[in-house]
C-alpha positions in Angstrom: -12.1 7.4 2.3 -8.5 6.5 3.7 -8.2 10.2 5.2 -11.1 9.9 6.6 -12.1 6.2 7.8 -15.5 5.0 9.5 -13.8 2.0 10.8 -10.9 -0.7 10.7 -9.4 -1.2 6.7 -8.2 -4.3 5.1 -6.9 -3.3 1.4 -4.7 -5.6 -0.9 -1.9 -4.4 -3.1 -2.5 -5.1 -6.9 -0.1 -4.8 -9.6 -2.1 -3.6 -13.2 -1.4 -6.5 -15.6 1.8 -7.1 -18.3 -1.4 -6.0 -20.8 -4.8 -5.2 -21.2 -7.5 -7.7 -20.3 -10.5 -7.9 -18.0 -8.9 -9.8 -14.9 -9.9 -6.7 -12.8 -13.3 -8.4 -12.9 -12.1 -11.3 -10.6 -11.6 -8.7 -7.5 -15.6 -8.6 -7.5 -16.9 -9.9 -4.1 -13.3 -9.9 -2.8 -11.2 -6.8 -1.5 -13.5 -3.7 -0.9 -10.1 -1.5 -1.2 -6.9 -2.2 -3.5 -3.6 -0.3 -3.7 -2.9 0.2 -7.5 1.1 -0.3 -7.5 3.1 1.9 -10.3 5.1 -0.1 -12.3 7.3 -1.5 -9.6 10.7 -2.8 -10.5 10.7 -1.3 -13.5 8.4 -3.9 -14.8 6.1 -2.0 -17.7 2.8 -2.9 -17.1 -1.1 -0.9 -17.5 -1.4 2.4 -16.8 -2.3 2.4 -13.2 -4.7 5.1 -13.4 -6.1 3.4 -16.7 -6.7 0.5 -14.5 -8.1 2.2 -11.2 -10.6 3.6 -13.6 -11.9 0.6 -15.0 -12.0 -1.1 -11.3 -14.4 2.3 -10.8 -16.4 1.6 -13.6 -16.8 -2.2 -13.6 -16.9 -2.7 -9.4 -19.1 -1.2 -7.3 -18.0 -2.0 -4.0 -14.0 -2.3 -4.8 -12.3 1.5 -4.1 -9.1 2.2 -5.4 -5.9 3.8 -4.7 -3.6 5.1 -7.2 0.0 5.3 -6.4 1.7 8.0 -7.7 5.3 7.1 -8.0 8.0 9.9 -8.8 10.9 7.6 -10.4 11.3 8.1 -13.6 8.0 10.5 -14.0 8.1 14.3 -14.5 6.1 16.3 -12.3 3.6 17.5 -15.6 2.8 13.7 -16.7 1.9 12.8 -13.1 -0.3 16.2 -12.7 -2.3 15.5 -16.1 -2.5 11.8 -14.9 -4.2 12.5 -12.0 -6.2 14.9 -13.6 -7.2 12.0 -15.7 -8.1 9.7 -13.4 -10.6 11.9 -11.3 -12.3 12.5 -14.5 -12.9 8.8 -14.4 -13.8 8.6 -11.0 -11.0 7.7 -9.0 -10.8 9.8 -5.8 -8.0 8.8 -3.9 -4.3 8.7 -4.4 -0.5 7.8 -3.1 2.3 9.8 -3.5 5.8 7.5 -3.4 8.9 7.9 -4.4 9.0 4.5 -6.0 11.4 1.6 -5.6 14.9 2.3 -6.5 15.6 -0.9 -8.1 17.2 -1.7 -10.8 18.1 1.7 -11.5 16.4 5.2 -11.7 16.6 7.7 -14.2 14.9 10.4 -13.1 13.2 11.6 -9.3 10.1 14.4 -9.6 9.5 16.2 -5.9 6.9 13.9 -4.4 6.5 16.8 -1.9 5.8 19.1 -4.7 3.4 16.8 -6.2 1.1 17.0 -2.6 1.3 20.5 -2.5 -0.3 20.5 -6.1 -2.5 18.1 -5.8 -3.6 19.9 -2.0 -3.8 23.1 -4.3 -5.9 21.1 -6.5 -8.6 20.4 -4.4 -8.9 23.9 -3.6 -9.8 24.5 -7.2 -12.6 21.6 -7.2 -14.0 21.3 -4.0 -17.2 19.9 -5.9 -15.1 16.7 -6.4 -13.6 15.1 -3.3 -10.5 13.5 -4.3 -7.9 12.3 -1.1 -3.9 12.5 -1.2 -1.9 10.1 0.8 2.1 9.8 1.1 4.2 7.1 2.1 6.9 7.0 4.9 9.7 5.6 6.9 9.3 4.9 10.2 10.7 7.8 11.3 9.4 10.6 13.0 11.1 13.7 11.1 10.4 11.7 7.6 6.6 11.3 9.2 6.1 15.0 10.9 7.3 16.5 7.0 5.2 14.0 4.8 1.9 16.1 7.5 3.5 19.2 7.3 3.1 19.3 3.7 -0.2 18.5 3.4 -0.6 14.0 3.3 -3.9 13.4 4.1 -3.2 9.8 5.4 0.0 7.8 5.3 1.1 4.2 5.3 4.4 2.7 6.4 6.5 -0.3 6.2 6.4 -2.9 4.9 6.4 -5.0 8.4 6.6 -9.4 8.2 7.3 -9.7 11.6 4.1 -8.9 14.2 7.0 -8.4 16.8 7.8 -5.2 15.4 4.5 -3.4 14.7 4.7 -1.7 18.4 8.1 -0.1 18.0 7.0 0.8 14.2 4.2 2.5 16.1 6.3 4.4 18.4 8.9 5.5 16.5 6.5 7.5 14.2 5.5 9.7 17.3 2.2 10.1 16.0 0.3 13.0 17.6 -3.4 13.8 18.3 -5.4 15.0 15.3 -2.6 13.6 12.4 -3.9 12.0 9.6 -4.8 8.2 10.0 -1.0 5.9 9.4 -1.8 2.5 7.6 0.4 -0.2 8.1 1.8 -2.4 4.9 2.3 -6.1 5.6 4.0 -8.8 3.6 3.3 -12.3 4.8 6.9 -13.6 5.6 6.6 -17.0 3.2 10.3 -17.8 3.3 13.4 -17.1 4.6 14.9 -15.8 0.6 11.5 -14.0 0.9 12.2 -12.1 3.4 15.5 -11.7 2.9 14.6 -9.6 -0.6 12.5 -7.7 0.9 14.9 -6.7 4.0 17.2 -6.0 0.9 15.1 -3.7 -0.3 14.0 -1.7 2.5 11.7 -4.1 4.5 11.3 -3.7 8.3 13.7 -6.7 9.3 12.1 -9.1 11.4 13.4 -10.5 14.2 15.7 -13.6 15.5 13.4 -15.6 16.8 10.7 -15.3 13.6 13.7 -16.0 11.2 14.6 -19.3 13.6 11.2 -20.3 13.2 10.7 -19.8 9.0 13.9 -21.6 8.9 12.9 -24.7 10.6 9.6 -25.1 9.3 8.7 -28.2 6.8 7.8 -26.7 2.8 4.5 -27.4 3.1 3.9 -25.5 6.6 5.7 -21.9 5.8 2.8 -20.7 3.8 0.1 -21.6 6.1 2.8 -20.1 8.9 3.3 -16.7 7.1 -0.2 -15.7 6.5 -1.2 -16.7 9.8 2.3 -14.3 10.8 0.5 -11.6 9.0 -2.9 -11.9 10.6 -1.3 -11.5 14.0 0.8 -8.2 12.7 -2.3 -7.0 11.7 -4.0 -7.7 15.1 -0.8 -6.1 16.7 -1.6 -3.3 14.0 -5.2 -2.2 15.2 -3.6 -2.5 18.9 -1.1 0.0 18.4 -3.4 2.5 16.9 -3.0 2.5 13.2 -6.2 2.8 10.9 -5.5 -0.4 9.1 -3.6 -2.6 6.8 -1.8 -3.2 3.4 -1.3 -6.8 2.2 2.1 -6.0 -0.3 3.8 -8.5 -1.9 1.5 -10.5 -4.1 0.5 -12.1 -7.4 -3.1 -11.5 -8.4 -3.9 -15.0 -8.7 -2.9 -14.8 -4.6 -4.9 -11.6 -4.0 -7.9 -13.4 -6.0 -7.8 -16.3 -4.4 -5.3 -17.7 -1.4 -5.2 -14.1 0.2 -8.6 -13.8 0.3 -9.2 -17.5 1.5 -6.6 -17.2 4.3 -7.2 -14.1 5.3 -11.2 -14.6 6.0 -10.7 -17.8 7.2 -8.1 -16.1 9.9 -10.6 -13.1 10.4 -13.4 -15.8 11.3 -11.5 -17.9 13.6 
């Protein structure tokens, strides 16, 4: 589990399809752990916990994570969600706030939402379920997401490996705090990285941004995964339990993601 870890994670972001089909079968022999998004951008797409469930049922090995996003859900559909979802096996769970892109019509209390889901597993301690949160890189913002009750975090979204060591320090993580993952997103371009710097990316840095810029087309792809291997390495060296590839298609997280980043692993 992500609260509990036995080692290094790798997991890959996933976005549930437009509609219903069986692509969740590709992920087998792939990821071990995905991060099911929640509709981000507004885009409407498959029930997330719909879809975690029928990674549980069809994949053995593949474990994933629900997130849980507050915009524009009230605090009773994401309860009987959840509720849902561990009926069908899925044990593990992010509470966001969600992207605030295009626009947002209503916020639930995503630290009300912990503390019910915290009182929850108090009610069924026969089934172990897990409750994470997301944060900024800030200690306060960090410190309360614990205080309340996370049982592991992740933060970011870094492109840049030059920035993984003061991400690490300004979260002042303490002894005996849940485990922090890291999100990366491979910086592929320069308008890449710029929307996601618009949106609340870690920016990256002079020097990386000279670099993209400069590069031929057909060497910035090769360039950004092999930018998000090293912030990954940088990752584990600054103490955080692992990583979150963000950013991509499935067709990528199927098949370049998983090609580039074994054949970076192995090297």
């Amino acid at each position: 589990m992500l609260a509990a870890p036995t080692g290094w994670v790798e997991m890959v972001e996933v976005n549930p399809p437009r509609l219903p089909d069986m692509t969740h079968r590709e992920l087998q022999g792939r990821w071990d752990h995905v991060l099911i998004t929640d509709n981000p951008f507004k885009q409407v797409r498959v029930s997330p916990y719909a879809y975690a469930a029928r990674i549980t049922h069809d994949i053995d090995h593949v474990r994933p994570t629900v997130v849980c996003s507050t915009r524009d859900r009230n605090i009773l559909a994401i309860e009987s969600e959840v509720r849902g979802a561990i009926g069908n096996g899925v044990t593990s769970f992010l509470v966001v706030q969600g992207d605030m892109l295009p626009e947002v019509e209503h916020w639930s209390n995503s630290y009300e939402i912990v503390e019910y889901l915290r009182k929850l597993q108090e009610s069924m301690p026969e089934i172990a379920f897990e409750v994470g949160m997301s944060t900024r890189a800030r200690s306060w913002v960090y410190r309360r997401r614990v205080d309340v009750g996370a049982q592991f975090l992740t933060t970011g979204p870094v492109m840049d490996p030059a920035s993984v060591p003061d991400v690490a320090r300004r979260l002042e993580v303490r002894e005996g705090d849940p485990p922090v993952y890291l999100e990366i997103s491979p910086p592929f371009s320069t308008r890449w990285v710029n929307r996601l710097e618009s949106v609340g990316a870690i920016p990256i840095g002079d020097e990386l941004r000279e670099r993209l810029a400069n590069l031929p087309d057909d060497a910035v792809r090769a360039e950004g995964w092999r930018q998000a291997r090293e912030a990954a390495d940088c990752a584990r060296e600054s103490g955080f339990a692992g990583v979150v590839l963000m950013g991509l298609r499935f067709e990528t997280v199927i098949g370049e993601a998983y090609e580039a980043w074994t054949a970076a692993k192995s090297s």
